[in-house]
Each structure stands twice: as structure tokens, then as C-alpha cells.
C-alpha positions in Angstrom: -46.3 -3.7 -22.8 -43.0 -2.9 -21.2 -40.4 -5.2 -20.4 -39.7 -5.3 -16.0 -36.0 -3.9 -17.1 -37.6 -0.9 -18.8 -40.1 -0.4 -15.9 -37.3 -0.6 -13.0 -35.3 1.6 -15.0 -38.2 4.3 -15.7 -38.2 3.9 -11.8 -34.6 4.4 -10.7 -35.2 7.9 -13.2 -37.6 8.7 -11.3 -36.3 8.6 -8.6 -33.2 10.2 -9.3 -35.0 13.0 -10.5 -36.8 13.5 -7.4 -33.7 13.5 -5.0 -32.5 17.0 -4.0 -29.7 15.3 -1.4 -26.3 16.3 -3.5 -27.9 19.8 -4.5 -26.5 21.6 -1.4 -23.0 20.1 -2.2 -22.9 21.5 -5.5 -23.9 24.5 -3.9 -21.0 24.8 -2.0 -18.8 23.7 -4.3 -20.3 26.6 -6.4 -19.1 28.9 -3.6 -15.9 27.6 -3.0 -14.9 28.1 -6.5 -15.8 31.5 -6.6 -14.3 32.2 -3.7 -10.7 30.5 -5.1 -11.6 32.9 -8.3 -12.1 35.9 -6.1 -9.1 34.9 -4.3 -6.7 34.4 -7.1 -7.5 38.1 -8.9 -6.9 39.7 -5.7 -3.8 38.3 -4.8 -2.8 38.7 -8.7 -3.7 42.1 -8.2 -2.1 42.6 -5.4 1.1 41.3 -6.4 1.4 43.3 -9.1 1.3 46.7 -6.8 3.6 45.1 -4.1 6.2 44.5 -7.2 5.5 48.6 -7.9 6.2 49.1 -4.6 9.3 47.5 -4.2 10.7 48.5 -7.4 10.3 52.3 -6.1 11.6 51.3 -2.7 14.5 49.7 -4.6 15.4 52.7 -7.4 15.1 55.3 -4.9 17.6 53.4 -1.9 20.1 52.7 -5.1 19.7 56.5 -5.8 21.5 57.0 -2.5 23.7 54.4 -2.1 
């Protein structure tokens, strides 16, 4: 025989279980974070060839200066 706490609690399980209302917000926090991943290794990526880029522009200018 269970005890009414045990059967409530078995219940409020249950019911959790059941509930799909917060799945879509972990979905798109799922997307948001790739998106800030995606994000960061582009811009890292692109930093490094703007740094190329004006480390030519710089050598060749001091080249004629």
C-alpha cells in the first residue's frame, strides 16, 4: 500500500514527464548557442586575415615612406 505522499509524488512525475511546454525553449536556446559558436569562429577567423591584411598594408606604406 502506498503512502498519499508517495502517490502525489508518482503523480507530479507523471506529469512532468508528460509536459512538452519548455521543449521549444530549449530548442531555441539550442539555436542560439550555435549561432554565438558560429559567430565567434567567423569573426575569429576573420580577424586573423584583417590583421594579414593590415600588416601588408602597413610594411609596404613604410617601404615608401
Amino acid at each position: 500500500m502506498r503512502r498519499p505522499q508517495a502517490e502525489a509524488t508518482v503523480r507530479v512525475c507523471r506529469a512532468l514527464l508528460k509536459d512538452e511546454s519548455g521543449q521549444n525553449l530549449v530548442e531555441y536556446g539550442l539555436v542560439v548557442g550555435l549561432i554565438g559558436l558560429a559567430t565567434i569562429a567567423s569573426t575569429t577567423s576573420m580577424a586573423t586575415q584583417l590583421k594579414a591584411a593590415f600588416s601588408s598594408m602597413g610594411s609596404a606604406l613604410a617601404h615608401y615612406v
